[in-house]
C-alpha positions as CSV (number, residue, x, y, z in Angstrom):
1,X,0.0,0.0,0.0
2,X,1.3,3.6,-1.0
3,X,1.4,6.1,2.1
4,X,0.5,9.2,1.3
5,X,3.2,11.0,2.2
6,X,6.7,10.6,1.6
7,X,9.5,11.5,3.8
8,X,12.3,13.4,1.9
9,X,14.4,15.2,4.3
10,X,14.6,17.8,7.4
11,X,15.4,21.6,7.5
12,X,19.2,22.0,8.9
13,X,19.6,25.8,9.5
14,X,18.5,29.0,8.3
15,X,20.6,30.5,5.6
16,X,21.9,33.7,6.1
17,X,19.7,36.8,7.4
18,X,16.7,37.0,5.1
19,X,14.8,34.0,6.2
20,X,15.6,31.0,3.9
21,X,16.4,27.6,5.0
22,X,17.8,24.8,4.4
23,X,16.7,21.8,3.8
24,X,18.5,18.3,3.7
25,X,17.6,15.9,1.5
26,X,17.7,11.5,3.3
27,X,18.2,9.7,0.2
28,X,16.7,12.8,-2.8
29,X,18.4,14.7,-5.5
30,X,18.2,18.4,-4.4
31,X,16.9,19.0,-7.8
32,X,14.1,16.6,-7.5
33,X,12.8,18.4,-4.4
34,X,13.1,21.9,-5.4
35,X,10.6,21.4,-7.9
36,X,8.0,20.7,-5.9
37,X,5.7,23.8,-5.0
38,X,3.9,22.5,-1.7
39,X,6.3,21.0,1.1
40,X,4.8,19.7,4.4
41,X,7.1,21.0,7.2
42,X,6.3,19.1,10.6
43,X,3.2,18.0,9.3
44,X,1.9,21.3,7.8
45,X,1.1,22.1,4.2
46,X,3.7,24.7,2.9
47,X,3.4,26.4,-0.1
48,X,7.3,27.1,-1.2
49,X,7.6,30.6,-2.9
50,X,11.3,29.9,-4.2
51,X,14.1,26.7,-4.0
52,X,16.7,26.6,-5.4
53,X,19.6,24.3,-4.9
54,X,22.8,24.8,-3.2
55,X,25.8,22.1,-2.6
56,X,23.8,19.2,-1.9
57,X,21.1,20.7,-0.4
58,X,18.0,23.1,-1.3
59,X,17.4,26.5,-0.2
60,X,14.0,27.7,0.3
61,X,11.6,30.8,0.8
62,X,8.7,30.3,2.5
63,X,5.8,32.1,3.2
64,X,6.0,34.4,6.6
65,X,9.6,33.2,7.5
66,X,11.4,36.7,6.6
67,X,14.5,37.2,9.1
68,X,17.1,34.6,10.4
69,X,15.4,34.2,13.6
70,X,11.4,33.0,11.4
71,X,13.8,30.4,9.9
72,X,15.7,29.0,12.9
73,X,12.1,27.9,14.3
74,X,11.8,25.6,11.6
75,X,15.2,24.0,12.4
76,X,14.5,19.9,12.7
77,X,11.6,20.1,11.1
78,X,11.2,17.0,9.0
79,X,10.0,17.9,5.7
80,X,7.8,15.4,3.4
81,X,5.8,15.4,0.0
82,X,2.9,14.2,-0.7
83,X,2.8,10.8,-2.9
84,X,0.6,12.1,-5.3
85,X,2.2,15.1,-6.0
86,X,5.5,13.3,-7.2
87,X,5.9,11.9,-10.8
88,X,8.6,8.7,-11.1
89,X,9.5,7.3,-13.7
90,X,7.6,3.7,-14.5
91,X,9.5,0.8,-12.6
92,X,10.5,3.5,-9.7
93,X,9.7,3.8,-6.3
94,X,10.4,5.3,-3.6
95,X,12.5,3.6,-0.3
96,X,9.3,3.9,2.1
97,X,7.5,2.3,-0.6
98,X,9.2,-0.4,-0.5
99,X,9.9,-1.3,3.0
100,X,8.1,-3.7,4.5
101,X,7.1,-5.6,1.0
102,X,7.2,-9.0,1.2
103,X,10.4,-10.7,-1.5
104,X,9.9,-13.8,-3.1
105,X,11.6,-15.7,-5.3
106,X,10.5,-15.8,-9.0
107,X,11.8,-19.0,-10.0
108,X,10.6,-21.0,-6.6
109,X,7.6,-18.7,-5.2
110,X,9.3,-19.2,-2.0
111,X,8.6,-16.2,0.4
112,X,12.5,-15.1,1.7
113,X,11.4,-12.4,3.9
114,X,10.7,-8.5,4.5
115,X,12.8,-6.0,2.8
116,X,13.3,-4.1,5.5
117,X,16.1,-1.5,4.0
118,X,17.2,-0.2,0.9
119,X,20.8,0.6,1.1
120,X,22.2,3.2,-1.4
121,X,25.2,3.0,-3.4
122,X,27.0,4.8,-6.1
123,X,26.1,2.2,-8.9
124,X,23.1,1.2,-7.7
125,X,20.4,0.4,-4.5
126,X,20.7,-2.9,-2.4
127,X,17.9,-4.0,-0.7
128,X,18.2,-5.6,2.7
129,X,15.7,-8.5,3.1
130,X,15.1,-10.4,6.4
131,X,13.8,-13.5,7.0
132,X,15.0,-17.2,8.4
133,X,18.1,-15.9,6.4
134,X,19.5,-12.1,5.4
135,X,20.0,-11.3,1.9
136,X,21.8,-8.3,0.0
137,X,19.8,-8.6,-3.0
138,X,21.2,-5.8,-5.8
139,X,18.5,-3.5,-7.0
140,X,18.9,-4.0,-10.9
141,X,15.8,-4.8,-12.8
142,X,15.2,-7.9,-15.3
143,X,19.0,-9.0,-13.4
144,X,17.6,-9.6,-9.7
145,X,14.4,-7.9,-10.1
146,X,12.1,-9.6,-11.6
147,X,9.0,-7.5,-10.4
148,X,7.9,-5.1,-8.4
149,X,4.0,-5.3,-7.0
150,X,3.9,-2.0,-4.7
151,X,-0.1,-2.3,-4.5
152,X,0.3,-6.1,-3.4
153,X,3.9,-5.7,-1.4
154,X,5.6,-8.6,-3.1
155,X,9.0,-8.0,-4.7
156,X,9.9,-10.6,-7.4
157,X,13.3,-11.4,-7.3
158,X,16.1,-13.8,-9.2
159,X,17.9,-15.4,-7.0
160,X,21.6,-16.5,-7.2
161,X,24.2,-18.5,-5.0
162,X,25.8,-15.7,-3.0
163,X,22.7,-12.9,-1.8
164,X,22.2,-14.6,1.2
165,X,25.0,-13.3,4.1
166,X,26.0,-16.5,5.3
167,X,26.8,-18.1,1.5
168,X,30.2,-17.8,-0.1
């Protein structure tokens, strides 16, 4: 099942004297989140007048934060979007969405467990499935993946000698 909203990251600091702040993506492209025009800081709807990105994180003017002092109150805020406000593209999803799917194996039918992380890495995700065993199953479609049901919470997978952790 989708949630509704998607956690993408937490305001750090203000940014210098005029009120913006900054927000840190877990996991996002900075780009990715400055496009979006309504934010929900600690739970409330934001509507973002300006972000733009700086480094690796976004910088953003919102409505009645105007000095340094507007913006510090917002300082560990956690910041999320709203699931149907975000466009992937087809055969993407995002980390929460997956979580807590149920993987099985394609070939077998066997059920191997929850995936209960997604680990990132520079060429690619991992996902971290637990059951009677722990696997590190590499997140590459029509190679490990065979199929991803988010509406069902079954991941499809192609299993090889070598995912699970206690396997040479």
């Amino acid at each position: 099942m989708r949630p509704e909203f998607i956690p993408v990251g937490q305001i750090v600091n203000a940014h210098g004297i005029r009120g913006e702040v900054k927000l840190n993506p877990a996991g996002f492209d900075p780009a990715f989140l400055a496009a979006f025009d309504t934010l929900y800081i600690g739970g409330k709807e934001t509507k973002v007048k300006s972000a733009r990105v700086h480094k690796s994180t976004v910088l953003l003017v919102l409505p009645g934060v105007e000095d340094m002092d507007a913006a510090l109150a917002l300082k560990g805020k956690p910041v999320s979007i709203r699931r149907t406000d975000a466009h992937l593209p087809e055969g993407e999803y995002f980390d929460v969405e997956l979580e807590g799917c149920t993987v099985v194996d394609d070939a077998t039918g066997e059920a191997l467990g929850k995936l209960t992380r997604v680990l990132h890495y520079p060429a690619h995700k991992v996902y971290e499935v637990k059951g009677e065993r722990e696997y590190l199953i590499p997140a590459v479609p029509q190679v490990f993946i065979a199929a991803v049901d988010i509406d069902a919470g079954v991941v499809r997978v192609h299993m090889m000698k070598g995912l699970a952790s206690d396997e040479n």
